[in-house]
C-alpha positions as CSV (number, residue, x, y, z in Angstrom):
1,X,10.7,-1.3,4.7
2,X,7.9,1.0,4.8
3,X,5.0,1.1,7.6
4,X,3.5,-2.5,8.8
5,X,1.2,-2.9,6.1
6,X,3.3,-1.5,3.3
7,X,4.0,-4.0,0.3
8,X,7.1,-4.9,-1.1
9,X,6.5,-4.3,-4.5
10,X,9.3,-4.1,-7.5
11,X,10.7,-0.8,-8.1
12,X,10.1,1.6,-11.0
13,X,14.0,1.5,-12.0
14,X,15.8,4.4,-13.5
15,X,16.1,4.5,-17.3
16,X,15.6,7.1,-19.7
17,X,13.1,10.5,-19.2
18,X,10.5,9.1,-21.5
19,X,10.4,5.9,-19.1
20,X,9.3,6.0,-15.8
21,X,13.2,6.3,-15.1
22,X,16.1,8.8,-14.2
23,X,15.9,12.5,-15.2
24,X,18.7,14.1,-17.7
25,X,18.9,15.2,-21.1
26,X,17.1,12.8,-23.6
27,X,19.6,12.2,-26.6
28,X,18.8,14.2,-29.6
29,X,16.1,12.5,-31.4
30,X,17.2,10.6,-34.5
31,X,13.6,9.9,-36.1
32,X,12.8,11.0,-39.5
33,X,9.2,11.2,-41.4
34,X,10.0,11.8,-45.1
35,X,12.7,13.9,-44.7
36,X,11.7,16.2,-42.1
37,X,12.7,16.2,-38.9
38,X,10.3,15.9,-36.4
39,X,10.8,18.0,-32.9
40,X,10.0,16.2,-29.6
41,X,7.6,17.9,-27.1
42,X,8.0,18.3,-23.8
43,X,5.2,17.4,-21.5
44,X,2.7,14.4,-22.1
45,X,2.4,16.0,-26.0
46,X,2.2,19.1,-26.3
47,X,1.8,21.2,-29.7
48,X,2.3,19.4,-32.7
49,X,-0.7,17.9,-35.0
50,X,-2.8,15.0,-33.3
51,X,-4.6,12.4,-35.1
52,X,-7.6,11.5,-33.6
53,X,-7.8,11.2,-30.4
54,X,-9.5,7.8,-29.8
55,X,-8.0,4.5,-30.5
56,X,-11.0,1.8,-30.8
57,X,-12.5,3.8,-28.4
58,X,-9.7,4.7,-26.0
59,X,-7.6,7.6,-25.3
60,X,-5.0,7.5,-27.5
61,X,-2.5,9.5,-24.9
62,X,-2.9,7.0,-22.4
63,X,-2.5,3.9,-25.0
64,X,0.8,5.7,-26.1
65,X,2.2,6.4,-22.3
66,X,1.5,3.2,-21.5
67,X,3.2,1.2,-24.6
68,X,6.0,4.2,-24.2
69,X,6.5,2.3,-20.7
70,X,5.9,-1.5,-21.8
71,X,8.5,-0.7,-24.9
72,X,11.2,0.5,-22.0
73,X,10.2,-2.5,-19.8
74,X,11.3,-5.1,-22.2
75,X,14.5,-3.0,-23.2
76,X,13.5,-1.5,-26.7
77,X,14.4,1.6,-25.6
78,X,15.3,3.1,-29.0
79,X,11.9,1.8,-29.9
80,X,10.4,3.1,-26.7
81,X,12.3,6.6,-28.0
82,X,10.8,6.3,-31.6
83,X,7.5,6.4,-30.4
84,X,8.0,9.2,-28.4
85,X,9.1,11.4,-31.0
86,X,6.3,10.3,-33.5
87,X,4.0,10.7,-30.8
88,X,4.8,13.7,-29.2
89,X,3.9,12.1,-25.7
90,X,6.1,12.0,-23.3
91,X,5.9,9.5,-20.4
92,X,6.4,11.6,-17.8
93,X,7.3,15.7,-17.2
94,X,10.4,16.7,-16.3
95,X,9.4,17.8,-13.1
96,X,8.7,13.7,-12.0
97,X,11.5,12.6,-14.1
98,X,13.5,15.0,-11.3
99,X,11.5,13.5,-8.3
100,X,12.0,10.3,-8.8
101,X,16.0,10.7,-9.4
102,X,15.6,12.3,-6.0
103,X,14.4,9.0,-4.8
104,X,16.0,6.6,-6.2
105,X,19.6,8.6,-5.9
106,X,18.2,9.8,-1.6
107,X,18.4,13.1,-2.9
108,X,16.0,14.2,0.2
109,X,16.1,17.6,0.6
110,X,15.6,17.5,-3.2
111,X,12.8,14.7,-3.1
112,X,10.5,16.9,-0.3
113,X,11.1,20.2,-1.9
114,X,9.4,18.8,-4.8
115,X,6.4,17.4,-3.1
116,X,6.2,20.6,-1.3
117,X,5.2,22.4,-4.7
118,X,2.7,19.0,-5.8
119,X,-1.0,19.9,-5.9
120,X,-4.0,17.4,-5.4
121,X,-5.4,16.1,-8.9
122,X,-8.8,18.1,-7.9
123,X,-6.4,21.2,-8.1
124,X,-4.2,20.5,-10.5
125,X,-6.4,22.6,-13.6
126,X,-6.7,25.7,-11.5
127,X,-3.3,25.9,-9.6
128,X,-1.5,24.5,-11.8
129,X,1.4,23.6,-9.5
130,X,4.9,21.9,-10.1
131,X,3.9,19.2,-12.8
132,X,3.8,16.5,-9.8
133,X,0.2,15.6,-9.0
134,X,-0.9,13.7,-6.2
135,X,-3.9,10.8,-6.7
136,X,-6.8,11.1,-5.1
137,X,-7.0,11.0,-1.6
138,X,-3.1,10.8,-1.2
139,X,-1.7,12.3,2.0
140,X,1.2,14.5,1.6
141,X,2.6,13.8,5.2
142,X,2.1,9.8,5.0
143,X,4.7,11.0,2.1
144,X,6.8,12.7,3.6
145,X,7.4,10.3,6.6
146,X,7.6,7.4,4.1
147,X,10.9,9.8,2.9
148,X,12.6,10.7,6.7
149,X,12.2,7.1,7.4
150,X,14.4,6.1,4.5
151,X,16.6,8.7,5.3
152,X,16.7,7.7,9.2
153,X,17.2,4.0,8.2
154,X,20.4,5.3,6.2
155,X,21.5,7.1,8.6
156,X,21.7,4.3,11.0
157,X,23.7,2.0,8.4
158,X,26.3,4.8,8.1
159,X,26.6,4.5,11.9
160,X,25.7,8.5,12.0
161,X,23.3,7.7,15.0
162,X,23.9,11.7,15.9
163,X,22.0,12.5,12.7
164,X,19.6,9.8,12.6
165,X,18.3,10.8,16.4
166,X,17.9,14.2,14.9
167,X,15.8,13.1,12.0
168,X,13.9,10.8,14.3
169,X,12.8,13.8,17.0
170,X,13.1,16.6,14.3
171,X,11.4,15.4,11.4
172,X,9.3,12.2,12.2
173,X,8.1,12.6,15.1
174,X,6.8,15.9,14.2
175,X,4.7,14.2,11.7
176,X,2.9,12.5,14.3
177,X,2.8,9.3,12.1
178,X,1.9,6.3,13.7
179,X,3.2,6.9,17.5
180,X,4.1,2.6,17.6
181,X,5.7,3.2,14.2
182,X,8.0,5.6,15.8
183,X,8.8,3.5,18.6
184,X,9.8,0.5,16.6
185,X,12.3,3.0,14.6
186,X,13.5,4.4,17.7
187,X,14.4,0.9,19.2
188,X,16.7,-0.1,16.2
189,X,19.0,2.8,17.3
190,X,20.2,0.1,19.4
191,X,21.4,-1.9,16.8
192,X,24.6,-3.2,16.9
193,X,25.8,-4.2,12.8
194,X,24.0,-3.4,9.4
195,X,23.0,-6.9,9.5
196,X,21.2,-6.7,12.4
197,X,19.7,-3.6,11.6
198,X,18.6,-5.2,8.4
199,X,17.1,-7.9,9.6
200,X,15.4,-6.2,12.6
201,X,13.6,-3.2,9.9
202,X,13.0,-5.9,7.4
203,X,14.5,-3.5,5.3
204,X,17.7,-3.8,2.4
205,X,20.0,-1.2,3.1
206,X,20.7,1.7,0.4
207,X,22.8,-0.5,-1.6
208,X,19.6,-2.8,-1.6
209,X,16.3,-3.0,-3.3
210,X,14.7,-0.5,-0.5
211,X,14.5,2.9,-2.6
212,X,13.0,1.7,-5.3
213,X,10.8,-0.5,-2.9
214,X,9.9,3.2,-1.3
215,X,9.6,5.2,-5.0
216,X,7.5,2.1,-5.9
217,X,5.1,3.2,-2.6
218,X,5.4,6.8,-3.3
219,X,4.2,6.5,-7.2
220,X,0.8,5.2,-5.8
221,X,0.3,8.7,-4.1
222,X,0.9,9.9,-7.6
223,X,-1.5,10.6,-9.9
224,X,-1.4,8.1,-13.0
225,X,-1.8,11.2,-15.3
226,X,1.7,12.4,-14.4
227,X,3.2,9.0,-13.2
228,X,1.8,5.7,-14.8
229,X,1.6,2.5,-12.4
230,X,4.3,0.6,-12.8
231,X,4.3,-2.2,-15.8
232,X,0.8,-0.8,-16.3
233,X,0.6,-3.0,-19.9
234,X,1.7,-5.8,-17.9
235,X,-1.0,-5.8,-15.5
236,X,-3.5,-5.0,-18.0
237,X,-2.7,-8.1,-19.8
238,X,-2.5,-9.9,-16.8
239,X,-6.4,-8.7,-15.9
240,X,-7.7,-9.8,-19.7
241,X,-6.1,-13.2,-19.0
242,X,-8.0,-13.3,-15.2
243,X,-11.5,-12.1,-16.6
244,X,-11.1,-14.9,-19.4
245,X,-10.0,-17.6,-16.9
246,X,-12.8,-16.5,-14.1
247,X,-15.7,-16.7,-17.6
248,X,-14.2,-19.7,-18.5
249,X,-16.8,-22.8,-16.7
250,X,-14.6,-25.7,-17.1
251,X,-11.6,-24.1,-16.4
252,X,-9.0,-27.0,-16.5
253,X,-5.7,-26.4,-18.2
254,X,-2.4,-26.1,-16.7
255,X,-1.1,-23.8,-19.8
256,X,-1.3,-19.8,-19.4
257,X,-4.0,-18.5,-21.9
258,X,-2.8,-16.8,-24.8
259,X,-3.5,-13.7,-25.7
260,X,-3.4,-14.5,-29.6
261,X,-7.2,-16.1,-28.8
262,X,-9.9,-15.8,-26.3
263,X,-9.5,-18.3,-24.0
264,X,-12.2,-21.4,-23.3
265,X,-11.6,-25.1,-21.7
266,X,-13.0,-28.0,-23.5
267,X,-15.9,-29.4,-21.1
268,X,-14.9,-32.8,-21.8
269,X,-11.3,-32.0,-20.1
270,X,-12.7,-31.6,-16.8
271,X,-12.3,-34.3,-14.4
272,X,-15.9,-35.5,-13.8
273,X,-15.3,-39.4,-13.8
274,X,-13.8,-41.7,-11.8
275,X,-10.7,-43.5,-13.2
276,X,-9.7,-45.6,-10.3
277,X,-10.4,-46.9,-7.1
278,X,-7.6,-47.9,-4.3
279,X,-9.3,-50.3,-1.8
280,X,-5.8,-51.0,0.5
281,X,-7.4,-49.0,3.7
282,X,-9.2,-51.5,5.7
283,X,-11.9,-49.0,7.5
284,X,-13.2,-45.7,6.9
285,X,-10.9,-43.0,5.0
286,X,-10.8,-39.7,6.6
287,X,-8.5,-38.0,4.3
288,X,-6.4,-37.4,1.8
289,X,-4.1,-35.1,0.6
290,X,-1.9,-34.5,-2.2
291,X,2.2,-33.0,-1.7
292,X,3.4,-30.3,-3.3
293,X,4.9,-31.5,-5.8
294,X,2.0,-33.6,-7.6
295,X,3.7,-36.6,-7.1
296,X,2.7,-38.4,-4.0
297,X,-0.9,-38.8,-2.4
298,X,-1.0,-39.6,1.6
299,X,-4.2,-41.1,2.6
300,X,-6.0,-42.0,6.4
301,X,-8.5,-43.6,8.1
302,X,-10.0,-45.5,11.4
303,X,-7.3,-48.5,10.1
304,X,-4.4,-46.7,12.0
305,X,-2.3,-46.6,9.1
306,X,-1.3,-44.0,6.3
307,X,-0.4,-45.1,2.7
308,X,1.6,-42.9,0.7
309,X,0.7,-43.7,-3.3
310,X,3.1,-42.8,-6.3
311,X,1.3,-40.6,-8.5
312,X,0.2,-41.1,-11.9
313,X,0.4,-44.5,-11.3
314,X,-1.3,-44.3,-7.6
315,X,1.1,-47.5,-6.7
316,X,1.4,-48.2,-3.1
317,X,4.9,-46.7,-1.9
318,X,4.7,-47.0,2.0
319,X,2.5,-48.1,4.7
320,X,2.7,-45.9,7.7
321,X,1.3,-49.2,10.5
322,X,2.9,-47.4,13.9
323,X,-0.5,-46.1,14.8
324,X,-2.2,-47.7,17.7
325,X,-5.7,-45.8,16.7
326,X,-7.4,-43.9,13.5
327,X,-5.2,-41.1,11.8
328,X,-7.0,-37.7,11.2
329,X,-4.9,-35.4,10.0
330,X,-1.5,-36.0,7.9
331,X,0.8,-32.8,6.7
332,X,3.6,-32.5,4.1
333,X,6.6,-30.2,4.7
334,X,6.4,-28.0,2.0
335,X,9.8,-29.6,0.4
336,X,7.9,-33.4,0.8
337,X,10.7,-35.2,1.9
338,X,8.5,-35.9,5.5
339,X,4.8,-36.1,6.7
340,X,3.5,-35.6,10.2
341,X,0.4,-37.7,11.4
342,X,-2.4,-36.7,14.0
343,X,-3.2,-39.8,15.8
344,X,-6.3,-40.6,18.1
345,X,-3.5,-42.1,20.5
346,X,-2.7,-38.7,21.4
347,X,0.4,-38.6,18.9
348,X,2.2,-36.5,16.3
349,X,4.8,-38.8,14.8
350,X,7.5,-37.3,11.9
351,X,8.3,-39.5,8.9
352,X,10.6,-39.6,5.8
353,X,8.5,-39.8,3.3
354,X,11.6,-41.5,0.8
355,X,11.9,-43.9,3.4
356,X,8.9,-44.6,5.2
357,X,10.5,-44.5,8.4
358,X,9.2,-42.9,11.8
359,X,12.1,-40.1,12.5
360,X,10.0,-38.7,15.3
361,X,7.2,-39.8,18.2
362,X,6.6,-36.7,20.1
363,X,5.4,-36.9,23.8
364,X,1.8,-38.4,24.4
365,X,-0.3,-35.7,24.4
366,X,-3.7,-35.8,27.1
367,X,-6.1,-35.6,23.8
368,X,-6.2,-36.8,20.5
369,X,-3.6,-34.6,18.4
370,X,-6.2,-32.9,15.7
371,X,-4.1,-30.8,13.0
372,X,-0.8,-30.1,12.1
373,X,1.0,-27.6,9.5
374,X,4.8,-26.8,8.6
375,X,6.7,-24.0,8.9
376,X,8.2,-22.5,5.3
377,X,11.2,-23.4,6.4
378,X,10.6,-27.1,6.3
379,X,12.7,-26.7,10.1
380,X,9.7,-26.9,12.3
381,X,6.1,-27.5,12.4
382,X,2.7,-26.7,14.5
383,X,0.4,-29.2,16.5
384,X,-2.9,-28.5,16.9
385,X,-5.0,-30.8,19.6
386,X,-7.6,-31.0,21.8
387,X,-5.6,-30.4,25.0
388,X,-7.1,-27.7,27.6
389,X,-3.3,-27.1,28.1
390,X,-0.7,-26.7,24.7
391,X,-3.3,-27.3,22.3
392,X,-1.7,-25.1,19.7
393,X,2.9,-25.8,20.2
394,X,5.8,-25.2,17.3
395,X,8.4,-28.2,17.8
396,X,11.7,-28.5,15.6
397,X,12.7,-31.6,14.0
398,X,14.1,-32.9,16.9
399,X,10.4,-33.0,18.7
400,X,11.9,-30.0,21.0
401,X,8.6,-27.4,22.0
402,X,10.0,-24.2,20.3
403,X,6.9,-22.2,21.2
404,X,3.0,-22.3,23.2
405,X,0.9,-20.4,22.0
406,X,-1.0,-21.2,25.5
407,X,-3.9,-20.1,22.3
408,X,-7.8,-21.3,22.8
409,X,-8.4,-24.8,24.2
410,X,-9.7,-27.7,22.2
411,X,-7.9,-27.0,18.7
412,X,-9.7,-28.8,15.7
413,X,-8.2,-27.7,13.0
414,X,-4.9,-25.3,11.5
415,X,-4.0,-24.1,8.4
416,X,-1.0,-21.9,7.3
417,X,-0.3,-19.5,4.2
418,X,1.9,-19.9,2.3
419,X,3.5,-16.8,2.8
420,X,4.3,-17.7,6.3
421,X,2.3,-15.0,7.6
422,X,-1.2,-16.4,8.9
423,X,-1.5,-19.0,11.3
424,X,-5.6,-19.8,11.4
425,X,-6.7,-22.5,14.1
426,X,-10.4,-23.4,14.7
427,X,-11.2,-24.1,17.6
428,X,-15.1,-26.9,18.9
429,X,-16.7,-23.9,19.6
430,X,-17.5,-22.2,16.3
431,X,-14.8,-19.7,16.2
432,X,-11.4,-19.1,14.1
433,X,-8.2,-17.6,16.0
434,X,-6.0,-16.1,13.5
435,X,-2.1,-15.3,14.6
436,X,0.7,-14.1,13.3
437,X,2.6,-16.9,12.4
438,X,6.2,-14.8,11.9
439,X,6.1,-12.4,15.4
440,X,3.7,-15.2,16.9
441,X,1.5,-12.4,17.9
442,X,-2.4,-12.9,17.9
443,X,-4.5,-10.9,15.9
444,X,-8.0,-11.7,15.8
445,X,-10.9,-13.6,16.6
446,X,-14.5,-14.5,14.3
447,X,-17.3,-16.0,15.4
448,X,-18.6,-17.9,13.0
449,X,-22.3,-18.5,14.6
450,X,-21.4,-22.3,13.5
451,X,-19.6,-25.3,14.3
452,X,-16.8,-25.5,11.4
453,X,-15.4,-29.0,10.2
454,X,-12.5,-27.8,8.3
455,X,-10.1,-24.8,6.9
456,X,-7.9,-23.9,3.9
457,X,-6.1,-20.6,2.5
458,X,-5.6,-19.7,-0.9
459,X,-2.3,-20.2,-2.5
460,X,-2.0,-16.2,-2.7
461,X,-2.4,-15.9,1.0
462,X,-5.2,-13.7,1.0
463,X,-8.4,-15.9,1.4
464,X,-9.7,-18.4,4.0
465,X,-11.9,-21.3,3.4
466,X,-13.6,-22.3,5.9
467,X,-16.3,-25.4,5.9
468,X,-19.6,-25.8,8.4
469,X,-22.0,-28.2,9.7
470,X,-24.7,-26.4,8.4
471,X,-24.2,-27.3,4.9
472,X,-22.2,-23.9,3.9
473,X,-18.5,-22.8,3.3
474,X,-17.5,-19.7,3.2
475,X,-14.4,-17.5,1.8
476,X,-13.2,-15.1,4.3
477,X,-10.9,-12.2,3.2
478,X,-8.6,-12.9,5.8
479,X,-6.9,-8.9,6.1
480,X,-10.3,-7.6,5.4
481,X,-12.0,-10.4,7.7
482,X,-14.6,-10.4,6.4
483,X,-16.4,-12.9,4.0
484,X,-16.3,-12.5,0.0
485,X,-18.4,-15.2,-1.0
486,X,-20.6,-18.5,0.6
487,X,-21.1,-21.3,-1.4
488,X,-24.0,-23.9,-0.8
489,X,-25.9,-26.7,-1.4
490,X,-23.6,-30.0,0.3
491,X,-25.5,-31.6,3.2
492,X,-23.4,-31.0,6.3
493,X,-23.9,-33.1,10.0
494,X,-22.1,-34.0,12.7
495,X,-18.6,-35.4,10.9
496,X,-15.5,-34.2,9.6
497,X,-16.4,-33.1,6.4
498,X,-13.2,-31.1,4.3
499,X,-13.1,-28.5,1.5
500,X,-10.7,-27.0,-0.1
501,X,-9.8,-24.8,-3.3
502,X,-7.9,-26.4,-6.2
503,X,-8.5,-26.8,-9.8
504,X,-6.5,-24.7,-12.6
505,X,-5.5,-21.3,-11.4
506,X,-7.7,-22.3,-8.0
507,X,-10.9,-21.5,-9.8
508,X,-13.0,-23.9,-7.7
509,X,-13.9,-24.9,-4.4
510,X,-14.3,-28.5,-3.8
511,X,-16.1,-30.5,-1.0
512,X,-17.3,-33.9,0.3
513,X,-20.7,-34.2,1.6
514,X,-22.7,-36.5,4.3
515,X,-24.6,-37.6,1.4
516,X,-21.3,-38.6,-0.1
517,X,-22.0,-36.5,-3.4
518,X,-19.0,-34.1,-4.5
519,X,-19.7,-30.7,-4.8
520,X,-17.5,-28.1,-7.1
521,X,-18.2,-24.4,-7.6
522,X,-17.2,-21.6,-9.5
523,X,-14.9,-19.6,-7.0
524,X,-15.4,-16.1,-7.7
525,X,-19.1,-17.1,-8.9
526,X,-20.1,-19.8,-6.1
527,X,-22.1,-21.6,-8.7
528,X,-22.0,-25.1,-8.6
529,X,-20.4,-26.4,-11.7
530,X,-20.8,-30.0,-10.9
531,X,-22.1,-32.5,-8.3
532,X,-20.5,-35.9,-8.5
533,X,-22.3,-39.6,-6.7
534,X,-19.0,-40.5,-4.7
535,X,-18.9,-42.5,-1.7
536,X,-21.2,-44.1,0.4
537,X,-22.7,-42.7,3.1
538,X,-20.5,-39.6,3.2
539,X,-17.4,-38.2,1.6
540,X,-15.1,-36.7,4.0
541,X,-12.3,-35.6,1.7
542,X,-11.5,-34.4,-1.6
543,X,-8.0,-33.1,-2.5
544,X,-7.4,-31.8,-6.2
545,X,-3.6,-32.4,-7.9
546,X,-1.7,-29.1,-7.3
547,X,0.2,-30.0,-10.4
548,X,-2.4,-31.2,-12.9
549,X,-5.6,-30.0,-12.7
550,X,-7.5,-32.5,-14.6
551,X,-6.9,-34.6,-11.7
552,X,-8.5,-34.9,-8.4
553,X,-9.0,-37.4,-5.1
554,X,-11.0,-38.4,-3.1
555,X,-12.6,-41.1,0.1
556,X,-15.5,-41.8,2.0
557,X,-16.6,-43.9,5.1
558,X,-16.9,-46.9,2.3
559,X,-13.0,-47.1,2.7
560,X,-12.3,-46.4,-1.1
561,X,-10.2,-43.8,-2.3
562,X,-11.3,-42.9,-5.8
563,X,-8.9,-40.8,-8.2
564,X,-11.2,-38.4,-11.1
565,X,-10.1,-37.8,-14.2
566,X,-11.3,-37.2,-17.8
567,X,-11.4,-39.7,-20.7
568,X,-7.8,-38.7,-21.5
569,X,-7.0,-40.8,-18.6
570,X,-7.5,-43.9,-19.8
571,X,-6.3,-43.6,-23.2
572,X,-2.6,-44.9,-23.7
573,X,-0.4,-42.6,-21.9
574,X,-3.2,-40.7,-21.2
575,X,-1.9,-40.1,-17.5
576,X,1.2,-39.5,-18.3
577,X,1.0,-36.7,-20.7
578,X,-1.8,-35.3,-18.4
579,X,1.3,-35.0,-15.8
580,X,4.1,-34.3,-17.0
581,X,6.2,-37.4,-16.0
């Protein structure tokens, strides 16, 4: 546990000096080059004859470093050595070698004595310093209480609350850190066990993952000169793979690029033609929506039922009939054993999705219930509707009110990360109201100048998608909050129109219109890769296959849901290899 907004990352671990790992003596080098030994130097390659310095045009130090530390990462350490030695680069000096021992082994006297002697990068040619260079802009007290906080935390699971009050008014509080920072650590003095104290920090224990968590932190206060990122080859590879995926147009295949080729999707794989059509609704279809797993599709409408369809073969599995109006909204628990449906009775009602029974009728609510979304856990789930009074309540399986927001009035629409962290609902009035879905705190508010028809988040957490009347969506950085990109060119109005993201990777963005065309962008891009004659007179929903992204859905006021595939579909077995099943 670091400060509020810290990351969790993975640790560097501790391993040998040439790694980014614990300090000691290296084992005498064993490498020989025709018969003469070769002597290892000491700090990044020091004195012995280079070859050129450019490899295809890059720095050949930093190439070697940073296969020194991919070679370690995958456990060739002995190969990992061998280069080394040939080299004469070392990973890292001995000086951060030492530091990060101190770390990893809460060596903290140790660990701040060495930071102490660190100079800036900008300084590092003219003062020379330690060997430990901070990055750019890195703030040597943001450090430091990063350290005493570790050590406080410790403190406190040894039960030495004598020292840890000491470290708390000695040592972090004189670092004038983050004053509610310091209140929330003082508070947990209080705690009773290590597992409450655990659970309250969000934080480990030394025994735990939570000093490498806090080296992990530390390292990016470090210059990369001195201390490389950690799995820096990993990550490169992992960008190459992203910049080929985002240049790709027709991105559609389920498979990881290799890196043995450059990586391009066959335009002809892309789902751009309609495959099937289910007619069972009897009246418009408002939406529909595929679970997690790929497998099932739930679909609603004005003919107060929902069907749930087996997926590839889009049989009919269950007819939902308890409604006694139109259904607007359906949500899967994220395990998709049950569904909840938004009613324009003024009901939420739970179902088992194996059985097509109705587990739950929650209490009649004064409006039409609008949204809902499902908790992580699977254990409870959020009702949006458009109540003045508990338009936005958490109820447990047993249809018990676990929590009221007592949040904006009128709620259209929710949406929920995946992460469990935001809660977004949006509300008839052009605004979003973003929460905190795990301390139920709010956060913020946007005014979106606009009235809104519908809202999405990335499977990474990160970015909102949020659809207007106007005729434009728009991806909103939600911890920047701010938008990153606007996509345009759908007709909007008056209705319910949704978009969402989906598509290989979640390359594209993918709406219904009031004219009832289909339009798909290019995420990062926002051009529009294709525009697809759908329904008549509007298209109100389009859901693409989580699991196979040659697949998509989607349904219009004409009461048709139509599935879109590729030609592969309707050769024999086509569907089935295309899923898996």
């Amino acid at each position: 546990m670091l400060t509020d907004t810290d990351g969790s990352a993975t640790a560097n671990g501790r391993s040998r000096v040439y790694t980014n790992g614990k300090s000691g003596q290296r084992a005498p080098a064993a490498a020989t080059a025709n018969g003469t030994h070769k002597p290892c130097s000491s700090v990044n390659g020091a004195a012995k004859p280079r070859p050129p310095e450019r490899y295809f045009g890059h720095d050949r130090e930093e190439v070697t470093r940073i296969l020194i530390q991919a070679l370690s990462d995958m456990g060739y350490h002995t190969a990992a050595q061998d280069v080394s030695q040939a080299s004469g680069y070392e990973l890292e000096n001995a000086t951060v070698a030492s530091f990060r021992t101190a770390v990893l082994e809460g060596n903290w006297a140790e660990a701040e004595e060495l930071l102490d002697g660190s100079v800036p990068s900008t300084e590092a040619r003219s003062q020379g310093g330690n060997g430990l260079v901070l990055a750019s802009g890195a703030d040597r007290n943001v450090m430091r209480f990063w350290i005493r906080q570790q050590k406080y935390l410790e403190l406190l699971e040894q039960k030495e609350h004598g020292q840890a009050l000491m470290v708390l008014r000695n040592e972090l509080t004189s670092l004038y850190q983050n004053t509610q920072r310091l209140h929330f650590l003082s508070a947990l003095i209080m705690c009773q066990s290590k597992d409450e104290l655990r659970s309250r920090a969000n934080w480990d224990g030394a025994d735990g993952r939570s000093r490498h968590t806090l080296l992990s932190e530390l390292s990016k206060c470090i210059s990369p000169s001195v201390m490389l990122p950690e799995h820096r080859l990993a990550n490169l590879l992992h960008q190459v793979k992203e910049y080929q995926i985002t240049g790709c147009p027709w991105h559609s295949s389920a498979v990881p690029p290799s890196l043995y080729s450059d990586h391009i999707c066959n335009r002809l794989d892309f789902p751009t033609e309609t495959v099937l059509e289910l007619d069972e609704h009897a009246g418009e279809v408002w939406q529909v929506i595929f679970s997690h797993d790929g497998t099932k599709l739930a679909s609603c409408g004005s003919d107060k039922q929902v069907i749930v369809w087996e997926v590839p073969s889009f049989k009919m599995l269950h007819s939902l009939k308890d409604h006694d109006d139109g259904v607007g909204n359906v949500a899967w628990s994220w395990d998709d054993s049950m569904l909840v449906t938004c009613c324009r009775d003024r009901y939420a009602r739970l179902w088992d999705v194996a059985t097509g029974k109705c587990l739950r009728q929650l209490h009649r609510f004064d409006e039409p219930v609008s949204s809902c979304v499902w908790s992580p856990d699977n254990k409870s789930f959020v009702t949006g509707s458009l109540d003045k009074v508990g338009s936005l309540v958490q109820w447990n399986l047993s249809g018990e009110r676990m929590h009221d927001w007592r949040g904006p009035q009128r709620i259209e629409e929710l949406t929920l990360s995946p992460d469990g962290r935001w809660l977004v609902a949006m509300d008839c009035d052009k605004h979003i109201h973003v929460y905190n879905f795990e301390t139920r705190e709010f956060e913020y508010k946007l005014d979106l100048k606009t009235r809104l028809t519908s809202l999405s988040i990335s499977q990474n957490s990160r970015h909102l998608l949020v659809n207007q009347t106007n005729g434009v969506a728009q991806l909103i950085d939600l911890v920047l909050r701010t938008p990153v990109q606007h996509y345009t060119g759908h007709a909007g109005g008056d209705f319910v129109i949704r978009a969402s993201l989906g598509g290989a990777d979640e390359m594209f963005v993918i709406t219904g219109s009031e004219d009832g065309f289909i339009n798909i962008w290019n995420k990062s891009t926002a051009q529009c890769v294709q525009r697809l004659a759908a329904h008549s007179p509007r298209c109100n929903s389009v859901s693409w296959c989580p699991t196979n992204p040659q697949i998509f859905a989607s349904c219009g006021d004409d009461g048709k849901i139509k599935i879109w595939s590729n030609e592969n579909w309707r050769r024999p077995g086509g569907h089935t290899r295309q899923t898996g099943i």
